[in-house]
C-alpha positions in Angstrom: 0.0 0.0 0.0 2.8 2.3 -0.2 2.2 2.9 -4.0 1.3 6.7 -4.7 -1.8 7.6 -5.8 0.1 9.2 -8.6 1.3 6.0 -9.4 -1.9 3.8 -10.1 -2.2 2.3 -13.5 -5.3 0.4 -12.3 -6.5 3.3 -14.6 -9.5 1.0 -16.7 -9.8 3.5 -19.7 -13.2 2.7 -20.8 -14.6 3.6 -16.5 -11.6 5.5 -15.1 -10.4 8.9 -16.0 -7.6 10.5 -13.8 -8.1 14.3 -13.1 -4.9 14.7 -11.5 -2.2 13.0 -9.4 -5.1 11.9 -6.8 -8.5 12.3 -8.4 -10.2 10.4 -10.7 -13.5 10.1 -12.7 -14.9 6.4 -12.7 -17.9 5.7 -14.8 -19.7 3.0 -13.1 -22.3 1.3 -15.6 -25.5 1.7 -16.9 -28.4 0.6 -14.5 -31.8 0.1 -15.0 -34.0 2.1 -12.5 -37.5 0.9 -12.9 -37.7 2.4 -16.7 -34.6 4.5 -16.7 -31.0 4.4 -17.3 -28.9 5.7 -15.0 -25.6 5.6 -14.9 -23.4 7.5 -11.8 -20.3 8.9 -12.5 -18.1 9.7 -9.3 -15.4 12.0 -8.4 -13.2 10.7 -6.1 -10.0 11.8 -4.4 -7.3 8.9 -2.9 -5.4 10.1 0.0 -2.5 8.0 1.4 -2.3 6.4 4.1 0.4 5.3 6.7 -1.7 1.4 6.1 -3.6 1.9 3.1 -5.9 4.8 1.4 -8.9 6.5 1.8 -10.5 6.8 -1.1 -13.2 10.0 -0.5 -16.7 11.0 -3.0 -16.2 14.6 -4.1 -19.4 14.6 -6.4 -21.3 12.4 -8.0 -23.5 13.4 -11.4 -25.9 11.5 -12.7 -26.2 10.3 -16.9 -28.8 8.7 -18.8 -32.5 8.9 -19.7 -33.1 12.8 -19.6 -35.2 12.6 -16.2 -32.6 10.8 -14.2 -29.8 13.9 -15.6 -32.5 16.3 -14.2 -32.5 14.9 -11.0 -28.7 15.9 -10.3 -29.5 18.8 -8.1 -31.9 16.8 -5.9 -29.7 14.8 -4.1 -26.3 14.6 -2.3 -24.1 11.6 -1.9 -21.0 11.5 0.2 -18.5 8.4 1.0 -15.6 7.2 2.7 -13.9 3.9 1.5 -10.5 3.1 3.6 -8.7 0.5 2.6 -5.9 -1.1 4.5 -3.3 -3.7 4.5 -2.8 -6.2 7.2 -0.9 -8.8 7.8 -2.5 -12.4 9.4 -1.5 -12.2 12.9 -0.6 -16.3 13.1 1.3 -16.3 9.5 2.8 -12.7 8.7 3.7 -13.7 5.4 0.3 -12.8 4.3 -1.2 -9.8 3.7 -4.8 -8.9 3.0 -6.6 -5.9 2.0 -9.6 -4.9 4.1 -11.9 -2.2 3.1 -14.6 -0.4 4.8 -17.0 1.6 3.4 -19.8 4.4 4.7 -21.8 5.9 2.4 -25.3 8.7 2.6 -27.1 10.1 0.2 -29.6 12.6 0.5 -32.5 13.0 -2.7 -35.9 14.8 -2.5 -38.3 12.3 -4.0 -39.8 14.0 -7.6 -42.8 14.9 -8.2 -43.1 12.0 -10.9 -41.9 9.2 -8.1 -44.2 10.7 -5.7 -46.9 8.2 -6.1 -44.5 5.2 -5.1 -44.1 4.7 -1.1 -40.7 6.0 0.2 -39.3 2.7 1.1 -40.1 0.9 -2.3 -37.7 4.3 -3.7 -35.2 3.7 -0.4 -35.1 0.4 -0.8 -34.2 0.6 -4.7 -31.3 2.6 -3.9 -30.3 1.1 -1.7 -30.2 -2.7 -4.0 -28.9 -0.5 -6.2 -25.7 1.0 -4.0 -25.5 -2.3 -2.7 -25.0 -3.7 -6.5 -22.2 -1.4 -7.1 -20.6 -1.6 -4.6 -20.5 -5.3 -4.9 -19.2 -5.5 -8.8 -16.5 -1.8 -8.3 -14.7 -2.2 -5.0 -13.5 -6.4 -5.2 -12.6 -5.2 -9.2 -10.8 -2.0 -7.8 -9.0 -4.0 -4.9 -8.2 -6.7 -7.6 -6.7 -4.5 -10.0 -5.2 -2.6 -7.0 -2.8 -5.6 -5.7 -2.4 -6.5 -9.8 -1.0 -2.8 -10.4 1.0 -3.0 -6.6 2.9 -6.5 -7.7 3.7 -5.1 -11.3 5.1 -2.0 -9.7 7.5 -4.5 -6.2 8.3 -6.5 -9.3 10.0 -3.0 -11.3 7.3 -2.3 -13.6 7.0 1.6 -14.0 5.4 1.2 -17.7 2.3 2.5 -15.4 -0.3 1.5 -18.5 -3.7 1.1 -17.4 -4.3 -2.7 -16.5 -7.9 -2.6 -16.5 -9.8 -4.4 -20.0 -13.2 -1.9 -20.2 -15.2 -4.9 -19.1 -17.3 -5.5 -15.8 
């Protein structure tokens, strides 16, 4: 975990952007919300860590169907995601990433949702945070320990690793 984040080449560039040495843009992917598409794009800056990193939401915008872009002033999202490297207490020679993540968001229900109970809209996001988060952060901390063995093994190419595929 001692890699800078101005060192990652976990860069996938059909989903990850970088904005500068420790921001990035990540597409996520297109999801189908009831008859919408919808897909989140994130801003997130990666601060080291003496263990890890702590990877921090600075915006998120939302693309697709012309309703769900509308809809970007109406809610706030913010997140935390540290990541650290332990070793196993009973074999040292290990190491494992742990990650742990806490995320809000905020949205005033529109008008045209209105008519659909709060907790059948609550409980979409959250399925639908939950999903995300379930397919980004093991592929991220996969392509994370890829990009940190290419880099102890003397790789400084730095190319992006990831293939554009989820």
């Amino acid at each position: 975990m001692s890699l800078p984040a101005s060192q990652y080449s976990v860069l996938d560039a059909e989903r990850i952007e970088r904005v500068d040495d420790k921001t990035f843009r990540c597409y996520v992917y297109r999801i189908k919300f009831f008859t919408f598409e919808v897909c989140p794009v994130l801003l997130v800056r990666v601060d080291e860590q003496p263990n890890g990193c702590c990877i921090r939401l600075l915006s998120c915008k939302l693309e697709g169907s012309p309703i769900v872009a509308a809809q970007n002033d109406k809610f706030d999202a913010s997140m935390v995601n540290n990541i650290s490297c332990d070793s196993n207490q009973a074999n040292s020679s290990f190491q494992y990433l742990t990650s742990e993540t806490s995320i809000k968001v905020s949205i005033d229900v529109p008008f045209t949702f209105r008519a659909i109970p709060v907790q059948v809209i609550e409980s979409t996001g959250a399925r639908v945070l939950d999903q995300v988060l379930r397919i980004m952060l093991p592929r991220f901390m996969a392509q994370l320990v890829k990009d940190y063995k290419a880099w102890a093994a003397g790789d400084t190419s730095r190319q992006p690793l990831g293939t554009g595929k989820i």
